[in-house]
C-alpha positions in Angstrom: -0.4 -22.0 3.4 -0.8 -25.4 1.8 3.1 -26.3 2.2 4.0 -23.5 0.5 6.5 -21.5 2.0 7.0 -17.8 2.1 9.5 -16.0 -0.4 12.0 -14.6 2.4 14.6 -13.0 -0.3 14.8 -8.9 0.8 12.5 -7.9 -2.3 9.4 -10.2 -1.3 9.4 -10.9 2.1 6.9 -8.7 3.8 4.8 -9.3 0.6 4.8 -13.3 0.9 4.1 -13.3 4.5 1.0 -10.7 4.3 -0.3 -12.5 1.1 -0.2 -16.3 2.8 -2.0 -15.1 5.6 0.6 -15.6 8.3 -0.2 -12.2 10.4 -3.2 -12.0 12.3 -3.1 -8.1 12.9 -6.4 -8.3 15.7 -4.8 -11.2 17.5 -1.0 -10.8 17.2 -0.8 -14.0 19.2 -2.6 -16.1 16.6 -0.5 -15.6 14.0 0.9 -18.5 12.1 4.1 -16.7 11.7 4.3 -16.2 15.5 2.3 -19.7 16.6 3.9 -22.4 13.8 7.9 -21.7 14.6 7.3 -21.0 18.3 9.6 -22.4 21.0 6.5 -24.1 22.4 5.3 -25.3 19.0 5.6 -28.5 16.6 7.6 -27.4 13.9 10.6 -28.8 13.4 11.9 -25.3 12.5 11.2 -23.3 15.9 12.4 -19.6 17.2 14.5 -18.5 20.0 12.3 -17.0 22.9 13.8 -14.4 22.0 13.3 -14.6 18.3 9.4 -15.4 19.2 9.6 -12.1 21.4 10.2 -9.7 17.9 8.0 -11.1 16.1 5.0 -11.0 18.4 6.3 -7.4 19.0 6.5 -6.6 15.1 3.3 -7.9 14.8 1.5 -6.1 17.8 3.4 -2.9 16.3 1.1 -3.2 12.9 3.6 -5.7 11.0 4.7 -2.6 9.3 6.7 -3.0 6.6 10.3 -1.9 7.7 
């Protein structure tokens, strides 16, 4: 994403993340929104397990946007 971060405001959210490129919708797991704030990962920024859990589960679902 070149350091710049998604617009997470209500309006632009889903659109930011699908436009950087963040979901991988034929490999959920290689995501950068799922793989760059994981619990596991080097982020400074990380999710919850549980956190990581929804969005690999959002993802795997289509990344609708709901």
């Amino acid at each position: 994403t070149g350091g710049t971060p998604p617009d997470l405001s209500a309006d632009n959210a889903y659109n930011s993340i699908i436009s950087l490129g963040l979901v991988d919708a034929d490999s959920a797991e290689n995501s950068r929104i799922y793989t760059y704030p994981h619990p596991d990962g080097n982020h400074y920024n990380k999710y919850t397990s549980a956190q990581a859990a929804l969005v690999l589960q959002w993802i795997e679902q289509g990344a609708q946007d709901n």
